[in-house]
C-alpha positions in Angstrom: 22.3 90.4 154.6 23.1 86.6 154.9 26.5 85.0 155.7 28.0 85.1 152.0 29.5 88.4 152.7 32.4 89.2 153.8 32.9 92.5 155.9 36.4 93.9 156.2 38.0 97.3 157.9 41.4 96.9 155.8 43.0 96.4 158.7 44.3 92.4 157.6 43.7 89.6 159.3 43.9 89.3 163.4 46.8 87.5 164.3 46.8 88.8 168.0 48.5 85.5 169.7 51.4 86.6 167.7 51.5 90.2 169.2 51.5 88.9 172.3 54.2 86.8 172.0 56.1 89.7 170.5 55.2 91.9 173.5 56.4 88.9 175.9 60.1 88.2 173.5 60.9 91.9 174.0 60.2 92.2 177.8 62.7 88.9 177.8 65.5 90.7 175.2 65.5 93.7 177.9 65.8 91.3 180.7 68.3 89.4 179.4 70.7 93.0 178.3 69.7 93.8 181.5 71.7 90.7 183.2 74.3 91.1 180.8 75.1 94.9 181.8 74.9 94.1 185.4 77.6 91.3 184.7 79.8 92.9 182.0 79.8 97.0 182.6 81.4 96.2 186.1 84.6 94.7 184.9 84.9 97.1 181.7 84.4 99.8 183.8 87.3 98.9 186.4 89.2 98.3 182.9 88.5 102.0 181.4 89.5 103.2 185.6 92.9 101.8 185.2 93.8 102.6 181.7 92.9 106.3 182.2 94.9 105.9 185.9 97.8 104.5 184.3 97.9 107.3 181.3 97.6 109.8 184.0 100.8 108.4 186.0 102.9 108.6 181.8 101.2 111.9 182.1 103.0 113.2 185.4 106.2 111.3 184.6 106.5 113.6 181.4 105.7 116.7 183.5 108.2 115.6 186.3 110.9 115.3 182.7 109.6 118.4 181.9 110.0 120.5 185.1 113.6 119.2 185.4 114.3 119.7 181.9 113.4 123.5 182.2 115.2 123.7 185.9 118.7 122.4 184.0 118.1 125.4 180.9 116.8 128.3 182.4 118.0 128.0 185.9 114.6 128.8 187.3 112.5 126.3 189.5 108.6 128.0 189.2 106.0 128.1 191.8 102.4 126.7 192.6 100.3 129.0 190.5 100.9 131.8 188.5 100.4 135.4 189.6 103.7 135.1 192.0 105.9 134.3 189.1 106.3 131.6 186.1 103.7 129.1 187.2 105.0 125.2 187.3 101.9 124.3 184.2 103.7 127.5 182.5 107.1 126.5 182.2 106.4 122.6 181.9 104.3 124.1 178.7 107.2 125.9 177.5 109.2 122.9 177.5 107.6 120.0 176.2 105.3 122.0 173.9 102.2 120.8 175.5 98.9 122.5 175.8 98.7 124.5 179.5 94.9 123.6 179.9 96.2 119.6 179.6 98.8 119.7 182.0 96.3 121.8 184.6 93.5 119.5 184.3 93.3 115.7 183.1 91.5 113.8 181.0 88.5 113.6 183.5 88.2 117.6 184.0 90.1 117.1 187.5 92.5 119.7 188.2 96.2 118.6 188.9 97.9 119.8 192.2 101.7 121.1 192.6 103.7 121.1 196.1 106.7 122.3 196.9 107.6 121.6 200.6 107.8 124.4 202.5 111.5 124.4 203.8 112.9 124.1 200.4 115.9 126.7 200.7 115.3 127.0 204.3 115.9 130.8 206.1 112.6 131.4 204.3 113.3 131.5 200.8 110.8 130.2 199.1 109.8 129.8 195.4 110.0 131.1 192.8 113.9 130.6 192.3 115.7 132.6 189.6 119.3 131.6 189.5 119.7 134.1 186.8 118.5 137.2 188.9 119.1 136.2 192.6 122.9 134.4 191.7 123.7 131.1 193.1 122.5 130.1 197.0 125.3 130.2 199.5 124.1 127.3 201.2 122.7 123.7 200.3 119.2 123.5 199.7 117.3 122.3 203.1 114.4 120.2 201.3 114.6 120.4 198.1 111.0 118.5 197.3 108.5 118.7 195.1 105.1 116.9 194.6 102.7 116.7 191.4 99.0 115.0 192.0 96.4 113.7 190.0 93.3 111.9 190.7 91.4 110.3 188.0 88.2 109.7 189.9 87.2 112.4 192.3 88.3 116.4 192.7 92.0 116.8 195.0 91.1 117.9 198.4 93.7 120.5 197.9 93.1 124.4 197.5 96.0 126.1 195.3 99.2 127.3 197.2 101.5 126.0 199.6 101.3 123.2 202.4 102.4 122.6 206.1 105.7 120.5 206.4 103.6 117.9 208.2 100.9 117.8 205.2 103.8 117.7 202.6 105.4 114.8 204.4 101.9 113.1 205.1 101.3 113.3 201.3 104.8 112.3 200.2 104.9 109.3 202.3 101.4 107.7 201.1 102.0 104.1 199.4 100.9 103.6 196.0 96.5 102.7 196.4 96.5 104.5 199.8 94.8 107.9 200.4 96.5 110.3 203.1 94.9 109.3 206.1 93.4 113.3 206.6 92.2 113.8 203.4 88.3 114.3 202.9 88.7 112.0 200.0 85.6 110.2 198.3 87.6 107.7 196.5 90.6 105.2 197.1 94.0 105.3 196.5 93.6 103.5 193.0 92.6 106.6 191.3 95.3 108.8 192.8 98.6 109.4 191.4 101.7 111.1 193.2 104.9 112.1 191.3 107.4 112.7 193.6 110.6 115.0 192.9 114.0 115.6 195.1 115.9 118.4 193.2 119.0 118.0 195.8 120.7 115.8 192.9 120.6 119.3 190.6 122.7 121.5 192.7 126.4 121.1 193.0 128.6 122.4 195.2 130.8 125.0 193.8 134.1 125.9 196.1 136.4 128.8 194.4 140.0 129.4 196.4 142.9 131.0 196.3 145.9 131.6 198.0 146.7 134.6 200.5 148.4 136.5 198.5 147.4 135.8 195.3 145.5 138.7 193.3 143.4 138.9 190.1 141.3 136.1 190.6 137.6 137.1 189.3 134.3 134.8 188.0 131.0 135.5 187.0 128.1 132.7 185.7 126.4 132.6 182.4 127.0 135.0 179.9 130.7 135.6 179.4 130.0 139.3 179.1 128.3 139.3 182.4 130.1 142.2 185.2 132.8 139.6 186.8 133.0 139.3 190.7 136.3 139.6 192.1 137.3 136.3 194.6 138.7 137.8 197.7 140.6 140.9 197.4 144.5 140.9 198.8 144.7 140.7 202.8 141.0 139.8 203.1 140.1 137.4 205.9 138.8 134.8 203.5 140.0 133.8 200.6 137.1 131.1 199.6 133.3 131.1 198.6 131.2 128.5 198.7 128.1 128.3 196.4 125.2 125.8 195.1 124.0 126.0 191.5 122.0 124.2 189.2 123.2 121.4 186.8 124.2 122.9 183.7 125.2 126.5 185.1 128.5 127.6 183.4 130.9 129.0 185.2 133.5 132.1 184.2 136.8 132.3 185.5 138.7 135.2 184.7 142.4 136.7 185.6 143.3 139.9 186.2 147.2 141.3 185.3 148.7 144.4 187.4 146.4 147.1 185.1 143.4 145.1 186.1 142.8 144.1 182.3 140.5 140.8 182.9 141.1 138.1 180.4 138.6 135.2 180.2 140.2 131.9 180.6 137.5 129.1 181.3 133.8 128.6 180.7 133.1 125.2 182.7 129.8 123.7 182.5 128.7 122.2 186.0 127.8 119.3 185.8 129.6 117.8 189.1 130.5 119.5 192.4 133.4 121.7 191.3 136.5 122.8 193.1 138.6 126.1 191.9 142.0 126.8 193.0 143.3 130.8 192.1 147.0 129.9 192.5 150.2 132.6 191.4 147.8 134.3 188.7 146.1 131.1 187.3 142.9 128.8 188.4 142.8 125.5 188.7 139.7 122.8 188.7 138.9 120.2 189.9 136.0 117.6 190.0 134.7 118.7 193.5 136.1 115.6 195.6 139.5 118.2 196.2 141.6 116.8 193.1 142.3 119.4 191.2 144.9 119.7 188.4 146.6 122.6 187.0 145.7 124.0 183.9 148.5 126.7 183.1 152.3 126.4 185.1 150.9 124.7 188.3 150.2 121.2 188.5 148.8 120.2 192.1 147.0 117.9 193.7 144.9 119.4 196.5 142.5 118.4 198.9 140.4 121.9 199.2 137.4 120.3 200.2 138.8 119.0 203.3 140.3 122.3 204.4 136.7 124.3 203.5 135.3 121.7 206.0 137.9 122.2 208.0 139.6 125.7 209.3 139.8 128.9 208.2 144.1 128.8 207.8 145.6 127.9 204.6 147.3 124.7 205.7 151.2 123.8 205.3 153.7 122.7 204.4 154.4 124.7 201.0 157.1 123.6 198.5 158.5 126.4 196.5 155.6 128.6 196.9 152.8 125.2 195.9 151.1 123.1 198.0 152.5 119.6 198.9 150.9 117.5 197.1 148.7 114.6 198.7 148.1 117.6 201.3 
């Protein structure tokens, strides 16, 4: 052997100061993504938070459109969950043609809550509400409210079902980035959305009246065909009814000649609080403040409202069998 040969692995020539360097440039790349994570993800995180916060809040204000929407058509207001009854994800799916798993649960796989306060009709009537099977309420609504939460960050600490007045109110009255002060709640108040609903502005006072003697007077709601009510029969010891229905209820008033053939004369949508006067064989309505114009051979003004609120007499003077006018 002498030092004319060459002796070679195939491996190519060393070059190992440029490895190293390599080694040390990637540790420095890492470093630097590192830094730049730290700074950036932060911010774009908070920015992802309140984009998928603020699509959740569009989210409950089309429920809330919803819910009303199927209140005003089918004269039902549903309940927490289903099992008891059309469940509030049920009928806002029937309405706005939206799938039911989407309005339960949000984009982040947290599950929406519903609340209806506990004193809604009052007397302890509670939901569900079928205007259709149980007939108009006799009496205004005591707390008409209704809640819809969603929380984009952490699970509601909510179970399914109904709350205390005191919770309801706790939860209703919590300002926009707070958190109700007895919740077990991980998160802040950024992250949770509250849709609030008062229905009272859906129910309108219906009054139906007639005069002592008058007869014939009958009304029904819905259907035309439905079995007609009679008012007050002759001599009873009041002639008036007052009820509360839904927006968009259509009221039937029907007379009755001396064979007790019932003719249909009115369908009236509500849409207002509604006064009905049964005066010498024909009704009257009105627009619910107690003016109330004739629609066959009377023409009256009358203030019924005041005399509902008032006594239980049909109050003077009459004129030639009408009342005064102004009276």
């Amino acid at each position: 052997m002498n030092g004319n040969h060459n002796f070679s692995l195939g491996l190519g020539p060393y070059r190992g100061g440029n490895a190293g360097l390599t080694v040390l440039g990637v540790i420095g790349a890492v470093a630097i993504m590192g830094i730049m994570v730290t700074v950036i993800a932060p911010p774009a995180i908070r920015m992802i938070d309140r984009a998928v916060a603020k699509s959740e809040e569009k989210h409950l204000d089309s429920f809330a459109e919803g819910l009303r929407r199927y209140i005003r058509i089918h004269k039902k207001i549903p309940v927490a969950a289903s099992g008891q009854g059309l469940s509030w994800s049920e009928a806002i799916a029937t309405e706005i043609n939206y799938p039911l798993k989407a309005i339960k649960v949000n984009e982040r796989g947290y599950r929406r809550r519903y609340l209806a306060h506990p004193d809604f009709f009052g007397d302890d009537n509670e939901l569900p509400f079928s205007q259709v099977q149980d007939g108009p309420v006799a009496s205004r609504p005591a707390d008409p409210r209704i809640i819809m939460i969603g929380s984009t960050r952490y699970p509601l600490p909510l179970s399914p079902g109904s709350v205390t007045s005191s919770h309801f109110e706790e939860i209703w009255d919590t300002k926009p980035g707070e958190v109700p002060t007895s919740w077990d709640y991980q998160g802040d108040g950024d992250g949770l959305k509250i849709r609030r609903l008062h229905l009272g502005d859906m129910f309108h006072r219906l009054l139906l009246h007639k005069t002592p003697d008058a007869e014939g007077a009958f009304y029904s709601f819905g259907e035309p065909t439905s079995q007609p009510v009679e008012l007050a029969p002759k001599g009873a010891d009041q002639n008036w009814i007052e009820r509360f229905v839904l927006e968009g209820s259509v009221l039937n008033l029907f007379e009755a000649d001396q064979n007790n053939n019932r003719k249909l004369v009115s369908r009236d949508l509500i849409r207002y609080d509604t006064d009905c006067l049964f005066h010498e064989g024909g009704w009257n309505v009105g627009d619910g403040r107690g003016e109330i114009s004739g629609s066959g051979d009377v023409n009256i003004t009358y203030n019924i409202t005041n005399y509902i609120d008032g006594d239980d007499t049909f109050p003077p003077p009459f004129q030639d069998g009408h009342p005064a006018k102004g009276q």
